[in-house]
N, C-alpha and C positions, 0 to 999 in steps of 0.2 A: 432776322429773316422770317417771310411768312411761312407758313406753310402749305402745301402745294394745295391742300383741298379749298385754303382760303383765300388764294392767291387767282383771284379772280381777274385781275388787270392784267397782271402777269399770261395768264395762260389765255385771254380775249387778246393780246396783244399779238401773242404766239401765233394765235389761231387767223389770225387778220393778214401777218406776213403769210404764214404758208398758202393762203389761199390765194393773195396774191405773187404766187412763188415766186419773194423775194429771200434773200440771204441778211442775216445782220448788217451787215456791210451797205448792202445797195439800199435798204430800210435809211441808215443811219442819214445817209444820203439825200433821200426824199423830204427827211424832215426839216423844215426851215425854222431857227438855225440848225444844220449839221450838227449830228452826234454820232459818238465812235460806236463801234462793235463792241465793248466791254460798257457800256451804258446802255443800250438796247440789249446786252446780256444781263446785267442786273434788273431793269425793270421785268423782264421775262420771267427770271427768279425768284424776283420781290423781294430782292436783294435793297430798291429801290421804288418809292411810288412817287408819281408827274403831279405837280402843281398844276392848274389851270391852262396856263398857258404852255404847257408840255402835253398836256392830253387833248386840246384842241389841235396841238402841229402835229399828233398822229393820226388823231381822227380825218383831217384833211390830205395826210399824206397815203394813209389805206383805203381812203375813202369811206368811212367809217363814220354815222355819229357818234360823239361822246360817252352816250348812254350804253352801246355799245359794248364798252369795257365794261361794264360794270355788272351785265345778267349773267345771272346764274348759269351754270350747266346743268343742262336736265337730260343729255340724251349720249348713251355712251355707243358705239361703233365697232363692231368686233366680227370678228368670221367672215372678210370681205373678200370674195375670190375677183378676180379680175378677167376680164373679157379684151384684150388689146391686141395690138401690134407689137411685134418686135421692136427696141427702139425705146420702148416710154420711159424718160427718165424718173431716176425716185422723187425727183424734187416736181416733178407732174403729178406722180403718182400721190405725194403729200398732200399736194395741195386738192386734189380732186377729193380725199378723205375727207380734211378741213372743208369740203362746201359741202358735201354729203352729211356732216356734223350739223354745220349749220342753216342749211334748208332743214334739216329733221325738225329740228327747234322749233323753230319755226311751225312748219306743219303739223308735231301735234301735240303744240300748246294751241293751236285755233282749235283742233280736233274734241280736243277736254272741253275748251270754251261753250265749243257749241255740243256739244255731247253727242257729236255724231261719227265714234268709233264705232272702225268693223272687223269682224271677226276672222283668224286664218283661220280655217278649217283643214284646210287639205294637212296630209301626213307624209310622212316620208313613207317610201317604197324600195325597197331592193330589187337595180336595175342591172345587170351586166351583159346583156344584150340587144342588139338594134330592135329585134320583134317584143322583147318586152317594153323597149323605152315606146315603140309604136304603142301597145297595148295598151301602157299607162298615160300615153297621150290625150288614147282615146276613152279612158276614164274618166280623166279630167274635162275633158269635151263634155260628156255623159256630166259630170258635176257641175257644169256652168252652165246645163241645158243649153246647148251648141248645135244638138245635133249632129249634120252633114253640112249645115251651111257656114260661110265663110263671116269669119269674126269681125263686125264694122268698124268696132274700134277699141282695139287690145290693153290700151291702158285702162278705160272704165272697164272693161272685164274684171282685170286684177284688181285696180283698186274697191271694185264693187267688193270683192271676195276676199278684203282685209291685208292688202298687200299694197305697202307704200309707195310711189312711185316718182322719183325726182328727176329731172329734168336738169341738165347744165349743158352749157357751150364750150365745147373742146375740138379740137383740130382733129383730123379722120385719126392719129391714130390710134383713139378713143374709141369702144364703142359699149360696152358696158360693165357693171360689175353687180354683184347680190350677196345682201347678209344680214348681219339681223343687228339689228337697235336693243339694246335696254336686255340683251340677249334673247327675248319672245317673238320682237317685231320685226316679220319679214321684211324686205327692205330692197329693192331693184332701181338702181340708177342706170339713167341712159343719155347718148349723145343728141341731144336735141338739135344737132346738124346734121345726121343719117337720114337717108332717103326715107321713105315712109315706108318702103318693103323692108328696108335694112334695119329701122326701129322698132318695125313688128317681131322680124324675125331674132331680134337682140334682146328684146323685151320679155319672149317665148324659152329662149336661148337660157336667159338666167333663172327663167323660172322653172326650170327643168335640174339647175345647183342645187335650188333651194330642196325641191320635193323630189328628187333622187338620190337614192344612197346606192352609191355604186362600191361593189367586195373589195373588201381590205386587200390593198397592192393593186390594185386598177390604175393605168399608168394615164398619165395626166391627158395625154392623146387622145386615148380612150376615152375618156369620162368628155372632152371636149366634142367628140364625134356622137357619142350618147346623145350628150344634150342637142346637139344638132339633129339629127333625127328624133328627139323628142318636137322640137321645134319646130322643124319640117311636117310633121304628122296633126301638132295642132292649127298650122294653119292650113295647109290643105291635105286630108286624111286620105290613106293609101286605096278607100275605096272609089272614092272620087275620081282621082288621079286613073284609075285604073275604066273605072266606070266612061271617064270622059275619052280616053285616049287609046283600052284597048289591054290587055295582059303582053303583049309583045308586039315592038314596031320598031320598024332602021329608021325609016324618015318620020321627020313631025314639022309642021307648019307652022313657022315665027306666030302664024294668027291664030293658033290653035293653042300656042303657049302664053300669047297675048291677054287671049280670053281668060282664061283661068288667072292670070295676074291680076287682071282690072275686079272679079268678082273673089278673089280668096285673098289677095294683097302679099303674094307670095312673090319674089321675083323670079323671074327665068332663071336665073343662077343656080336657085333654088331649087324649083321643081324638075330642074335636068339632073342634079344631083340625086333627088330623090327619086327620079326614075330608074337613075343607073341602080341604085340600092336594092332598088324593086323588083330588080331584071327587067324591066319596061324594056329599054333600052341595055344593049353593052357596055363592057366598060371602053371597049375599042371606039364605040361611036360617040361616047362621051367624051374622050382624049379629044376626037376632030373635033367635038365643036370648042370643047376649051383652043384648041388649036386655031380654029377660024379665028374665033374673037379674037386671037393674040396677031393673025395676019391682016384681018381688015378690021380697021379703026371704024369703019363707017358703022358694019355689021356691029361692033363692039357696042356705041353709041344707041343703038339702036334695042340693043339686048337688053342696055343699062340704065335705059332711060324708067326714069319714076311712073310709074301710072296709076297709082293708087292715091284717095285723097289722104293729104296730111292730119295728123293726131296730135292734139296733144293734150296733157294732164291738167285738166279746167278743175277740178277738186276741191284744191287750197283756195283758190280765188275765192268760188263760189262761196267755201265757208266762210270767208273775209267777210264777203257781200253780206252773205246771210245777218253773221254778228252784228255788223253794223244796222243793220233793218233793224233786230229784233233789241238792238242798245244794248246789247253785250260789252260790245267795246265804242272806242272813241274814234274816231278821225285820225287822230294819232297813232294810236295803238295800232289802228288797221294801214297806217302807211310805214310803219315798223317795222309789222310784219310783214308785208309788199317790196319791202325794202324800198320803199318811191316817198313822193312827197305828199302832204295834206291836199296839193293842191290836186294834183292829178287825180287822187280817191276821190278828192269830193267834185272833181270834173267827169267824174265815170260813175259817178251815183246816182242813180234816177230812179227813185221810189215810186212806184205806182199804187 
């Protein structure tokens, strides 16, 4: 038997099922020829290693090249709290780990390549209430030089400020999780199918895990509501909100919370939440309008609709690009780490 640190094939195999959450069984299955569940437990084990034509029928069958199996682990996964729905099964839950492992890899082995790691700076703070999680919101604002104005686009924020940020495709009841790499390296995955208000505030959401320490026995409700008004305050900050609309009011005008969504990328959701917190608003007037939404679909539609432009994490690419210009790497190596083919890199490469 190998042993598990050398057992490289064994745990690239592992790691290839869970991502695509399959079970020994349904794996077994895929492979042409069929093999049992106690043979894709032995190779996992390294109980057992594939000849040639064994390790091309799983690379085809995980989707997987060859090569594949055979890289190293460089990136370990630990402290991952979860952002979901009620519902998410383990075998989701595994597999979202498994691509969080393996997009890391990825990202920063280009990172070293091209020597263009950045630094976390921020610290944790002890948080145990809504006016401190606001306070230190707008600390954080204050440290990213934010000012009062509304964030264009929250992923270069964090990633500028040494905070990794991955991107996967998962069904709604996915929306995010945060923790750290290698134990140092902060680390925020998000649903790259959430609306562009629901990505920001998800994005804000975990980075509020990361740099809040909330008092020992803080009950997990709590610390979820914490972050939530951290989140809330960094993207649009209580004097704003306050500034735009008033210290106290019963009615507010769809175009009046409109506006503030399309320039802070906040959704209505959000900011009538934040108001009620505020006392802007009641809690009784904020019951009605959760209330309306839930009796007219149209009004609902309308609350929920997107209005902000979409984001997303251009970073990795970029470095890819970069390597490739400056012959760091190959065509190869950069369709590897793309996960795509030679062909497609070297059809999206245009050197000037």
């Amino acid at each position: 038997m190998i042993k598990d640190a050398e057992n490289i094939f064994g745990r690239r195999l592992n790691q290839a099922r869970l991502v695509k959450g399959l079970t020994m069984d349904e794996l077994g299955k895929r492979v042409q020829p069929a093999v049992t569940r106690q043979a894709i437990n032995k190779y996992e084990k390294g109980h057992t290693l594939p000849d040639s034509r064994m390790l091309i029928a799983f690379g085809s069958a995980l989707g997987v090249k060859p090569d594949y199996f055979f890289r190293p682990f460089t990136v370990a996964v630990d402290k991952i709290m979860f952002n979901k729905k009620a519902g998410v099964s383990e075998r989701v839950i595994v597999s979202i780990r498994e691509k969080v492992r393996e997009e890391l890899e990825r990202y920063l082995e280009i990172e070293e390549l091209c020597g263009s790691s950045t630094v976390f700076t921020l610290g944790k703070k002890e948080v145990g209430t809504s006016d401190e999680a606001r306070e230190y919101a707008n600390e954080v604002r204050t440290k990213f030089g934010l000012g009062l104005d509304g964030i264009s686009n929250v992923i270069e924020v964090l990633e500028d400020n040494g905070i990794k940020i991955i991107e996967i495709s998962e069904d709604g009841s996915f929306g995010g999780l945060s923790g750290y790499a290698n134990d140092i390296i902060p680390v925020i995955v998000v649903n790259r199918n959430l609306t562009s208000e629901d990505k920001r505030f998800t994005l804000l959401h975990e980075l509020g895990h990361l740099i809040m320490d909330c008092p020992a026995g803080t009950e997990a409700k709590k610390i979820e509501y914490l972050c939530n008004v951290f989140a809330s305050e960094m993207l649009v900050p209580s004097t704003v909100l306050k500034g735009r609309l008033g210290n106290m009011r019963h009615d507010i005008s769809l175009a009046e919370l409109s506006d503030i969504q399309r320039q802070y990328g906040a959704s209505i959701d959000t900011i009538m939440l934040s108001l009620k917190d505020l006392r802007v608003i009641t809690g009784r007037r904020y019951d009605g309008y959760l209330k309306k939404k839930k009796l007219f679909p149209d009004f609902n539609a309308i609350v929920e609709k997107s209005l902000f432009i979409s984001e997303t994490s251009g970073r990795f690419v970029r470095m890819v690009y970069r390597a490739i210009a400056d012959e760091i790497i190959s065509l190869s190596k950069a369709a590897s780490l793309l996960n795509t083919s030679v062909d497609k890199v070297r059809s999206q490469l245009q050197l000037v």
